[in-house]
C-alpha positions in Angstrom: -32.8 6.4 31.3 -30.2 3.7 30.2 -32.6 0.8 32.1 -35.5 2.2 30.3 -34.1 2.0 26.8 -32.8 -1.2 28.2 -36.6 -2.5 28.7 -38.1 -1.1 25.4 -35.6 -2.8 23.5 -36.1 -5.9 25.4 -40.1 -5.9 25.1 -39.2 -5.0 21.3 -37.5 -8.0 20.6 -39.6 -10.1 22.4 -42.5 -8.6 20.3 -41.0 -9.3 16.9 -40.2 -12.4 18.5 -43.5 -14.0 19.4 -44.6 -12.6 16.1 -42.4 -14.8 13.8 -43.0 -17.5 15.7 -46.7 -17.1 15.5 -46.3 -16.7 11.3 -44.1 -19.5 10.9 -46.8 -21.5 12.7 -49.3 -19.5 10.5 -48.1 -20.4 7.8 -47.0 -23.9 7.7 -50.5 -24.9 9.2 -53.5 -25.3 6.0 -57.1 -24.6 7.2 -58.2 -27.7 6.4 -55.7 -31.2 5.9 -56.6 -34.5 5.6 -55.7 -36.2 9.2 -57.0 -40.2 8.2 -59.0 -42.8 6.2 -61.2 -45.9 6.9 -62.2 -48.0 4.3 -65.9 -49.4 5.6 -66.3 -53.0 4.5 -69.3 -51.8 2.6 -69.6 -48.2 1.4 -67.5 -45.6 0.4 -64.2 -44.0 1.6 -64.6 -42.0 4.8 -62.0 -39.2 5.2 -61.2 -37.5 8.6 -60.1 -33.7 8.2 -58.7 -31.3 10.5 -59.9 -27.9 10.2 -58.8 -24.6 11.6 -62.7 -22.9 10.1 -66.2 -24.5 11.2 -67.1 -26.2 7.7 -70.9 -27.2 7.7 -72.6 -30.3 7.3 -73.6 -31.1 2.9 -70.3 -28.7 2.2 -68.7 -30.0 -0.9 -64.4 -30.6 -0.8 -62.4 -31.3 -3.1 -59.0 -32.9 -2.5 -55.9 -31.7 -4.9 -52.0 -32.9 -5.3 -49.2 -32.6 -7.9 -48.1 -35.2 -9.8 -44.8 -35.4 -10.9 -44.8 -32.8 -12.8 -46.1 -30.2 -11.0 -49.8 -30.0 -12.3 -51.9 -29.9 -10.0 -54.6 -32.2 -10.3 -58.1 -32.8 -8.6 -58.1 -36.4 -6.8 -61.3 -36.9 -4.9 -65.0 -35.2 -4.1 -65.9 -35.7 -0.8 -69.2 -34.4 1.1 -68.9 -33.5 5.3 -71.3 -35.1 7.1 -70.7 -34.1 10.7 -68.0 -33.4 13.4 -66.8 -36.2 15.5 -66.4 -36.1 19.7 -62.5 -35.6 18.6 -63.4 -32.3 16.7 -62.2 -34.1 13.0 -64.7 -33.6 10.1 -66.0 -37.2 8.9 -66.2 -37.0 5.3 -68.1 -39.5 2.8 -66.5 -40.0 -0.5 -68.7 -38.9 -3.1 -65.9 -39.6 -6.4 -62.2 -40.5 -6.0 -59.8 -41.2 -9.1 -58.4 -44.7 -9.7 -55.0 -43.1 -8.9 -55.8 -41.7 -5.5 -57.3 -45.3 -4.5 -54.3 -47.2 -5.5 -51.7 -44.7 -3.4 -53.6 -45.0 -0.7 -54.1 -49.3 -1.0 -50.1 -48.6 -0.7 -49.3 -45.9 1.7 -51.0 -43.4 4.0 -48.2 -41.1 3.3 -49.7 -39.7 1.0 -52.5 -38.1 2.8 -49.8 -35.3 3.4 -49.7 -34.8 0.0 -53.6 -33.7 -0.5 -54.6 -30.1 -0.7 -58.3 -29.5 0.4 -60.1 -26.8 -1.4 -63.2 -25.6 -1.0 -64.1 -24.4 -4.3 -65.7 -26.5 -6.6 -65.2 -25.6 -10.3 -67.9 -26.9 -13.1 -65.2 -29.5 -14.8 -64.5 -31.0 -11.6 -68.0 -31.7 -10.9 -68.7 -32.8 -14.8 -65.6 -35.1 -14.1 -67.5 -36.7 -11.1 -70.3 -36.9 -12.6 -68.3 -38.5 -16.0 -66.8 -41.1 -14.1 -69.7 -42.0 -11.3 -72.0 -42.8 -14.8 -69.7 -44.2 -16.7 -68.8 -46.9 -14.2 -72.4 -47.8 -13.7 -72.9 -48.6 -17.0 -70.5 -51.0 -17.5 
């Protein structure tokens, strides 16, 4: 009787065990995070993500971060265009802010710092749009 308890306590903790472990895992781990960037001689940016979900070829990203004071702000617009041999999504740029372009000209740190969501909201794409015209007019 006492070995019995013995072994349901045992399995018990090892249950609640393996569980924590697996949420702590869980839950430091976003579905999708930025894991590189090239910078093609001629073209646009092309971001490598990591993703934990299939994402489809023509999906729409956009990349978020705080600044310093906590607001969070939208950096980049980024199409997928397929899945590499290594399993990372190649991504083309379709509109990244001046801001983005200069921390990353000075660190890749900061790729760390980007949030990739797949929701789109109208302003962001309006802000795209915005900037992509107004720099071909001038």
């Amino acid at each position: 009787m006492g070995l019995a308890i013995l072994g349901g306590l045992v399995l018990l903790f090892l249950t609640i065990s393996a569980m924590c472990q697996c949420w702590g895992i869980y839950s430091e781990t976003a579905p999708i995070r930025v894991a590189n960037f090239e910078k093609p001689k001629s073209g646009d940016f092309v971001f490598l993500l990591y993703s934990t979900v299939e994402i489809e070829a023509h999906t729409l990203l956009v990349f978020k971060r705080y600044s310093s004071d906590d607001i969070e702000t939208v950096v980049a617009l980024v199409e997928v265009i397929e899945r590499n041999s290594k399993g990372q999504y190649q991504t083309r740029s379709i509109w990244t802010s001046p801001a983005l372009l200069r921390d990353l000209g000075i660190s890749r740190s900061v790729l760390k710092d980007l949030i990739v969501a797949s929701s789109i909201s109208t302003s962001t794409i309006a802000q795209a749009k915005d900037q992509l015209f107004s720099g071909a007019s001038s």
